[in-house]
N, C-alpha and C positions, 0 to 999 in steps of 0.2 A: 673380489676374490682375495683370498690374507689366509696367511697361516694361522692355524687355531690350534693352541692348545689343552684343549677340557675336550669332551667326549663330541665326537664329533657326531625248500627242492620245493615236489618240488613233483612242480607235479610232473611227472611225467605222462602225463592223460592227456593231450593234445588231439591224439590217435583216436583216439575210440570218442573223442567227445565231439571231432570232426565231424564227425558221422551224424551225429544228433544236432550240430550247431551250439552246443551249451557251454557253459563252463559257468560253473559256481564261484562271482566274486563280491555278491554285495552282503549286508548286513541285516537282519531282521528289525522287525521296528523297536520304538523304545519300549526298555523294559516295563513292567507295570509295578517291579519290584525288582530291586537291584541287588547286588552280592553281599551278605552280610560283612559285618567288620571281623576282625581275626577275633579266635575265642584266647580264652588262658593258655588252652592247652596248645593250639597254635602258635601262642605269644613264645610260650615255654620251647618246643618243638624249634622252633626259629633260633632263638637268644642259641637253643645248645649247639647249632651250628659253628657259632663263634669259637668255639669252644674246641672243635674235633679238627678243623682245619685255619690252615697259618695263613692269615688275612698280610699278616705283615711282607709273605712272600709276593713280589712285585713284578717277579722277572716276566711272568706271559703280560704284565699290561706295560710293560716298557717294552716286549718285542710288538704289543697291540697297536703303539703309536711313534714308533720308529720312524724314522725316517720320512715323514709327515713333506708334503711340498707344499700344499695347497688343498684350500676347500672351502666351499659355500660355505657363509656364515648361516644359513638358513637349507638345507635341502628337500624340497617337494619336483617329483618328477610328475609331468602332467601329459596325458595321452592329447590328441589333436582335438579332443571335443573339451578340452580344460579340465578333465576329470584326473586325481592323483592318481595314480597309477603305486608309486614308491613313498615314501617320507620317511626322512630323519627326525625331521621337526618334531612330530609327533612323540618322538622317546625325549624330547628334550626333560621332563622329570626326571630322569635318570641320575642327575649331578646331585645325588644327595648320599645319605647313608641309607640301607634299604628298612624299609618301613615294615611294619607287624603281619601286613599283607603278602610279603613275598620272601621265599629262602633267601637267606643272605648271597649264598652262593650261585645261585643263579640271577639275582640282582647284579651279582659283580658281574658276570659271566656277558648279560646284559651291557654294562655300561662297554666292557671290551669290543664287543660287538657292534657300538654306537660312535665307536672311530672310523670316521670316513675321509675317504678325498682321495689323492694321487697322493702316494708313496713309492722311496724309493727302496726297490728291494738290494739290488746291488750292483755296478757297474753295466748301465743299458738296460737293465731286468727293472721294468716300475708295475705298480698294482693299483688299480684303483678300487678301492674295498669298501663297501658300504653300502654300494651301490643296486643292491639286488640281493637276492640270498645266498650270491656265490660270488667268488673275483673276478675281474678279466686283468690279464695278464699282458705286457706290452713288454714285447722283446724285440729292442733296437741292431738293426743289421747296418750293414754299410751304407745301405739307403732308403730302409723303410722299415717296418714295421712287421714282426711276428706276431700274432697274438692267442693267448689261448684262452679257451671256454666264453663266449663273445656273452656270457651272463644268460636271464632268462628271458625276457623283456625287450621288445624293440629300443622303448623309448629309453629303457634304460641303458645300453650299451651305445647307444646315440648321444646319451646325453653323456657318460662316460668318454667316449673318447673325442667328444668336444673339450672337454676337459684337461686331457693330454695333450689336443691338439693346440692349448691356447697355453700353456705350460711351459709345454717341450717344444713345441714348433710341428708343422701339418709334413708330417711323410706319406707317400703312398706304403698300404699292408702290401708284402709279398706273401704270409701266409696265416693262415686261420687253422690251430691246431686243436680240435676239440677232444679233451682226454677222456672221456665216457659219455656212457650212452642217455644221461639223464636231461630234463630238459633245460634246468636252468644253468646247462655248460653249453648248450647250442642254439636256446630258443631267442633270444636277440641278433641273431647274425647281420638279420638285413640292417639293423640299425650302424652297424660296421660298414656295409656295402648297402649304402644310402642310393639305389636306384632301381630304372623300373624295369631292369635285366639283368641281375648280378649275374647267372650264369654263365651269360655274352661275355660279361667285363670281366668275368674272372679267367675264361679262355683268351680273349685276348689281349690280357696284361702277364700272362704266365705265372698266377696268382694260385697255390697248391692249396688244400684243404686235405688236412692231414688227420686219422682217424684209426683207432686200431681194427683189429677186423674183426667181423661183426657188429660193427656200428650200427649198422643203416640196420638191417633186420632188428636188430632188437629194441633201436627206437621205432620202428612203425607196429613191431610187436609186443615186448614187454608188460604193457597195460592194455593192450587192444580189447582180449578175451575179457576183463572185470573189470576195464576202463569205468563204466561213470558208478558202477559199487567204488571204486578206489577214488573217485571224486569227490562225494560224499562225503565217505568219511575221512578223508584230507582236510576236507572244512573243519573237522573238529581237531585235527594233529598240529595244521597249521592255523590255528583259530581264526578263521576268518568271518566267523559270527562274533567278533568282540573285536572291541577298540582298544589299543595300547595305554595300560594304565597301570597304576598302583594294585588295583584290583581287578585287571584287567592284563592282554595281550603283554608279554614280555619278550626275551628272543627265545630261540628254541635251538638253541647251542651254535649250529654252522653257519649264522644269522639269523638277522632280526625276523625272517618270515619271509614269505612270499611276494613276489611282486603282481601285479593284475594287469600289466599290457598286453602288446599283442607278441605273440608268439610266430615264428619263422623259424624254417629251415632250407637248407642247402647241400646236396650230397658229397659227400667228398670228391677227394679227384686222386687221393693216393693213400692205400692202405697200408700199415704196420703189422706185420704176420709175426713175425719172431722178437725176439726179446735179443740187445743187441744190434739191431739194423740201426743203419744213421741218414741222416740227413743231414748236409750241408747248405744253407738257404741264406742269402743275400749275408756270407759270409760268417754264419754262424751257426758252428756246427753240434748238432744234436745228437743222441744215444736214445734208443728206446726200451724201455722195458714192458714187455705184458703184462699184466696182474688180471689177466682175466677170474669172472666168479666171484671177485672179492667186495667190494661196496656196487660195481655196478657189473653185468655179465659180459659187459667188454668196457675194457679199460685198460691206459698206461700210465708207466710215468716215464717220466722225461731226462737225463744227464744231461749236463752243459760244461764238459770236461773245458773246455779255454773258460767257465766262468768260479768251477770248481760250485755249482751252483743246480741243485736237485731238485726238480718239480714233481712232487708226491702224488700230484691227484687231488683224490677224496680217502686217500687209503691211509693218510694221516690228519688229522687236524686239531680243534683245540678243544674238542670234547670225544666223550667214547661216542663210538656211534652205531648203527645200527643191525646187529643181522636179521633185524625184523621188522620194517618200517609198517607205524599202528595203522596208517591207510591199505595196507595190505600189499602184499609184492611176495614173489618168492622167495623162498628163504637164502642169506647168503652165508659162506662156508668160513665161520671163523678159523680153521685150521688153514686152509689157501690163504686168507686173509694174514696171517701173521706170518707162513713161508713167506710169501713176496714181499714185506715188509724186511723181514732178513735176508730177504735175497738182494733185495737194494742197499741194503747195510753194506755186505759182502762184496759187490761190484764197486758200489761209489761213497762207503761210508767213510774208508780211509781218508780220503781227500776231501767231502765234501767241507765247506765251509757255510752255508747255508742253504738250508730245504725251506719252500714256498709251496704255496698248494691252493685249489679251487675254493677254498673255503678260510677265515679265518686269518690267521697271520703266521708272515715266516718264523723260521727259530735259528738264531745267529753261531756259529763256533764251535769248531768239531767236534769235542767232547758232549756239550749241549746237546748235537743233535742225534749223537750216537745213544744216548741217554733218552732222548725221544721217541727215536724208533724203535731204541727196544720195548721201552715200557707199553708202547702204545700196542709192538707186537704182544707182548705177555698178557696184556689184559684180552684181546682176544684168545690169545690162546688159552687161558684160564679160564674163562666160558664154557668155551668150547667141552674141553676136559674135564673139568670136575661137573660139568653136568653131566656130561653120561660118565663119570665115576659116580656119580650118586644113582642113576637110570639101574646101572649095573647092580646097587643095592636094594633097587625095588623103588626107590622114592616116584611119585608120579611130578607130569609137567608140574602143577600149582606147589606140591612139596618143597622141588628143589627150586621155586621158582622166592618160594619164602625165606631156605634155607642158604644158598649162596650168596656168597660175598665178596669181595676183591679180598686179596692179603692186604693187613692195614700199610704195608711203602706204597702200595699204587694208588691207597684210598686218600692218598693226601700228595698226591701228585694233579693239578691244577687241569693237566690235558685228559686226564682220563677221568674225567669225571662224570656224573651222569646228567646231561645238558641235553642231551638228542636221544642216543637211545640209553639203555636202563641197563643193569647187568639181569635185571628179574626178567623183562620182558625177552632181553637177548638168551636170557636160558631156556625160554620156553621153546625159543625158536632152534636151539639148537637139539630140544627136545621131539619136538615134530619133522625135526629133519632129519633125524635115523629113527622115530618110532610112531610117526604121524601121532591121531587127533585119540586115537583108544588109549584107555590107560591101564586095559587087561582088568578092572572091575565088571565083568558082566551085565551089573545095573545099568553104568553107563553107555552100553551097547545100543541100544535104543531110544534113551529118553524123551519124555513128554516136548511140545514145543514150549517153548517161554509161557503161552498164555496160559496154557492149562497148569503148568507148573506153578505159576503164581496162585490161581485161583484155589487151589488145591490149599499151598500152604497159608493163602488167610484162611480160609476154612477150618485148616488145622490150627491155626494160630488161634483161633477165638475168635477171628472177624478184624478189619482193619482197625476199629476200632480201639481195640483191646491191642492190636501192633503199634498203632501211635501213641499211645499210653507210655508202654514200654521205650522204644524207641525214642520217645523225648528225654526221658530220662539217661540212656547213653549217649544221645548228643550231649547232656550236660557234661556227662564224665567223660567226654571226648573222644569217646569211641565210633569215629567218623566211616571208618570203612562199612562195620555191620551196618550205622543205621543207613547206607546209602543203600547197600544190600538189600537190606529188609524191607524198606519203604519203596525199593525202585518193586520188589514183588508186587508192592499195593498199587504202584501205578500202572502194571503189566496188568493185573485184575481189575483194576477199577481206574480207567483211565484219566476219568473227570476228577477225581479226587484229588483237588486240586490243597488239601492241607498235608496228605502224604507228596505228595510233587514237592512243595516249598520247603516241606522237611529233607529231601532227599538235597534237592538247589541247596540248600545249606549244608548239608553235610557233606558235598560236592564241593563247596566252597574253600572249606577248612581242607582239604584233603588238597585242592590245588594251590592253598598258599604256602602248606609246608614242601611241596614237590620242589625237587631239585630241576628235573627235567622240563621242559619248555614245552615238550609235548604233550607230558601228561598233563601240566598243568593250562594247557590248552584244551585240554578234551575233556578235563573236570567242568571247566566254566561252561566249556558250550553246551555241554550238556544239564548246567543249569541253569544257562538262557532260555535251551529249550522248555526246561520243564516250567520255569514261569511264565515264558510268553508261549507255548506250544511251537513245534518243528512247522516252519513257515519257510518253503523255496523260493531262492531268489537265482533266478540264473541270467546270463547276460552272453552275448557276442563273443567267441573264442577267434583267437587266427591258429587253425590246426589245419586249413589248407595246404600249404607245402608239402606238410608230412605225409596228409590226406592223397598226396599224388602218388606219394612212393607204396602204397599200401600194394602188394605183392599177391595177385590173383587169387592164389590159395588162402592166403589171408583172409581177404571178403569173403570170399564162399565162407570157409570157419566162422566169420562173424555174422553171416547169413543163418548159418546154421544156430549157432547162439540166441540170435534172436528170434527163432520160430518158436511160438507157441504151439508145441508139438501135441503137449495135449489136447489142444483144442482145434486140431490139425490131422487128429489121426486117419480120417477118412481120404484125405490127402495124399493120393499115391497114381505116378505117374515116373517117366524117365524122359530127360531132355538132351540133346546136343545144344552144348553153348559152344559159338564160336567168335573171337575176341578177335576184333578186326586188327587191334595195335598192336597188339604184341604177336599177335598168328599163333595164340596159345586152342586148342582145342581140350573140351572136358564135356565127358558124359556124365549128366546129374541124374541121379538116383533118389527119388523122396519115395520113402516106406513109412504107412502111420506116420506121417507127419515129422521122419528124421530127413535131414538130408546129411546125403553122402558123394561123393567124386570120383572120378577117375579121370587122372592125365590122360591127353595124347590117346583118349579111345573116343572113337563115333561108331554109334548102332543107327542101323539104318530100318530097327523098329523102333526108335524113339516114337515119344507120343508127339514133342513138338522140338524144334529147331530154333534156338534164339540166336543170333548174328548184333557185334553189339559192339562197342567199343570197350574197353576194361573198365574206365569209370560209368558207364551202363550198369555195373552191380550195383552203383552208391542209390540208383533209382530204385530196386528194390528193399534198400536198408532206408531209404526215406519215403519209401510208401509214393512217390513218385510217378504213376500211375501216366498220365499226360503225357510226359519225355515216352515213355515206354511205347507208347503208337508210332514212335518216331522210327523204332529198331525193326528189322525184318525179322517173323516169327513166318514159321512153317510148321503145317500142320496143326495140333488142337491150339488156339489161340487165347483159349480162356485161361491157360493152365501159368500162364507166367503171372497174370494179374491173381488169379487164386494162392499162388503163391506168397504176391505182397501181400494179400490180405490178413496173410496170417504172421506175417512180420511184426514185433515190436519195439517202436521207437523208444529205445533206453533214454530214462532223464537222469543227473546226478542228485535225484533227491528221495528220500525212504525216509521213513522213522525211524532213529537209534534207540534213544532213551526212552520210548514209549513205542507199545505196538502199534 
């Protein structure tokens, strides 16, 4: 271990993938044809980068490696079976000037990103960064250990705070503050509480677990309903169909990517309602803010008035980021987003001396940071606003989605850049979120589905033939968006055709090496992995257990319902008393054509049948579980519970994107 000085989400689908046992982390075979090299007009596209922002400006990669203590000269984090789970090593390319293959500015963004180890944030306050997609935070009390968002990753937050622990010297945690509901700020806990009872040992060592409100519901909910759809296509945001390369995986602004170990969770033990309550904990006293609705649908941030020292969350960091994450999530409210941001200016801006946060790195010096937070508010709030000032002009989502742009002071401001999300993509979303998915064109009211719509336009086009003709010709002149367009038509009509696919993989190519953002330029590649090697599932063993326990009666039933194949179920009609022996919850279920629907706390004593059952007794009918199911008392028609599973479907996280 030595000090080094050169470069040293997410998913939140645990829940719903519980259910199915899956989770998408391995990689498809090798390619049979790889990403082409940059063209001119990529070359060109790149070099003007140089040009529009000030490379020479240094300050976010001096606060990137600040305060540096220590860090493996090598980092590979390995699950118990010897498989990596995390690596640094892997970006070690990085120490160079960025190559024809990648935005300059996300190269950088990258190498920032690639500072790892134990730093120190400021008196007691240390961060070990690198180490997962998110921070974990180590705040020293009088005799142990605070810590907040424990990363995503058992082995990773295990292997972190061995880290500290060989450092700084071994404290007992007195507490585990998780600031929102995503998973890579909760899903390593047990690797913090390294045993085979944390609950036990967290009762009796008086060990708090501190969460705002709303936590626990919205992580067992949040993804539950379109869990492994948001799985899916997570693989393509956070590229985990590609290897970190030149031409390949980079970071994607709030880190290098995703981790693949195993996931845990633990419920809190003491909730934060108001904005203002405090906490006082093994001598170190805490301020909390709410910022619910903002990056996550509960979340805080933190004061540390004796350190003069602000923990932001996810509501600041070192890229713009998302109100519309491309794996799919609800929309979140840039105008909430920027109030609470000045709302924490307003309480603790005066004083503060440095803001820290779950992502990225702190920013040091009150002016600094007062300058931080504004901008970082402005740029949401600019979104927000002038995209329905332009909505109000009639523009549609894709209009203004081409048309806005930052004011050029924010576009050459380092944190507000587009690394994670986009301002095009964050307009869309603030577009669908006062005037949804219609754009008041009529035509669009209905449209064909993707297949016919392809088919139709080669058709019209003169045949793919006559489309690849054309279309070779503006990849030459480097008109990359239409021909991805136009060719992805021919692969939607003619799936085999595999010279419009390699054309499109190519024109995919160049579109991901000029991308600023790490996302897009993650879901350009994988989508031309797929089309040269075809969409090929890999899934593997999830730890979404834990959460899988908290999943909240009403809940199941909803995802019971989600999963029925109702159409093919319509004959399906009967009424049941289910009675939940754990909880003493009672519900009368109602399936009509093949819906189902509830009611609390009612029993009819014309039901057709009676199920008696434990609460995790549902998870048998969402796994087709059939077996277990003889196990429960049923009264009355007895086929009607097994008819039921039959028409259950096991969600996998895997569909075609890029092709039908």
């Amino acid at each position: 271990m030595k000090k080094r000085a050169k470069y040293g989400r997410a998913l939140a689908l645990a829940v719903a993938l519980a259910v199915s046992g899956t989770f998408m982390t391995s990689v498809i075979g090798e390619a049979a044809e790889g990403p082409k090299e940059a063209s001119s007009y990529t070359i060109q596209a790149n070099n003007e980068v140089y040009n529009k922002l000030d490379f020479n400006d240094e300050q976010e990669r001096e606060f990137a490696s600040r305060g540096l203590i220590a860090a493996p000269e090598k980092l590979e984090i390995k699950n118990a079976q010897g498989k990596v789970v995390w690596s640094q090593a892997a970006y070690a390319f990085l120490d160079k000037r960025a190559p024809d293959t990648a935005n300059p500015s996300l190269w950088r963004n990258a190498q920032l990103n690639h500072y790892y180890g134990l730093f120190k944030v400021t008196d007691d306050i240390y961060q070990v960064r690198g180490y997962d997609m998110s921070n974990i935070t180590f705040v020293k009390g009088n005799t142990g250990w605070i810590i907040f968002d424990p990363l995503m990753s058992v082995e990773c937050s295990k292997a972190a705070k061995q880290l500290v622990d060989e450092q700084l010297g071994v404290f007992p945690v007195k507490a585990i503050i998780y600031s929102h509901s995503h998973i890579d700020h909760y899903g390593g806990v047990r690797g913090i509480l390294d045993m085979e009872n944390p609950e036990q040992f967290i009762k009796d060592n008086g060990i708090s677990i501190i969460a705002p409100e709303g936590f626990e519901e919205n992580v067992v909910s949040e993804n539950v309903y379109a869990g492994p759809a948001m799985a899916r296509r997570a693989a393509y945001q956070y590229g985990v169909l590609l290897e970190p390369g030149e031409k390949g995986r980079l970071s994607i602004g709030i880190g290098m990517g995703q981790s693949t170990g195993h996931t845990s969770y633990i419920s809190p033990t003491d909730i934060i309602t108001t904005t203002g309550e405090k906490r006082i904990i093994d001598g170190v006293t805490m301020e909390f803010q709410m910022t619910p609705g903002t990056e996550a649908p509960s979340e805080m941030n933190t004061w540390f008035p004796d350190k003069k020292a602000l923990w932001v969350a996810e509501n600041c960091t070192g890229t713009l980021h998302n109100l519309y994450t491309l794996r799919g999530a609800q929309v979140r409210d840039g105008n909430k987003w920027a109030y609470y941001i000045m709302e924490a200016q307003s309480r603790y801006g005066k004083d503060a001396e440095v803001t820290f946060q779950a992502h990225n790195w702190p920013h040091w010096g009150n002016k600094v940071i007062k300058e931080y937070m504004t901008n970082t508010a402005l740029a949401y709030k600019y979104i927000n606003d002038q995209t329905l000032f332009y909505m109000n002009q009639g523009l549609t989502q894709n209009e203004v989605a081409y048309k806005i742009k930052l004011p050029d002071a924010l576009q050459k401001v380092w944190y507000t850049r587009q690394y994670y999300g986009t301002v095009a993509h964050n307009s869309k979303a603030v577009y669908e979120k006062f005037m949804g998915w219609y754009d008041a064109n009529p035509v669009n009211l209905n449209k064909l589905p993707p297949v016919d719509t392809a088919k139709k336009t080669v058709e019209y086009m003169g045949g793919s033939k006559a489309i690849l003709e054309r279309a070779k010709k503006d990849y030459e002149a480097g008109k990359y968006q239409w021909v991805a367009e136009v060719t992805n038509q021919i692969v939607f009509a003619e799936p085999k055709n595999q010279e419009a696919r390699n054309l499109c993989a190519d024109a995919m190519d160049q579109l991901a090496y000029q991308a600023e953002s790490g996302t897009w330029r993650n879901a350009y590649l994988c989508a031309a992995k797929e089309l040269r090697n075809g969409s090929v599932p890999f899934i593997n063993s999830g730890g979404g257990e834990d959460v899988r326990k908290k999943m909240g009666s009403e809940l199941m039933l909803d995802y019971i319902g989600i999963s029925l194949n109702s159409d093919e179920a319509q004959d399906l009609n009967f009424t049941a008393n289910l009675n939940l022996t754990d909880t003493g919850e009672k519900y009368l279920l109602t399936v009509k054509s093949g819906i189902l629907v509830y009611q609390k706390g009612v029993e009819s004593p014309e039901a057709d049948a009676t199920w008696t059952m434990p609460k995790e007794g549902l998870f048998t009918i969402l796994s087709k579980n059939k077996e277990m199911q003889q196990k429960f008392h049923q009264d009355g028609n007895k086929e009607l519970l097994g008819k039921l599973t039959d028409k259950v479907v096991i969600f996998t996280p895997f569909f075609p994107i890029i092709e039908p």
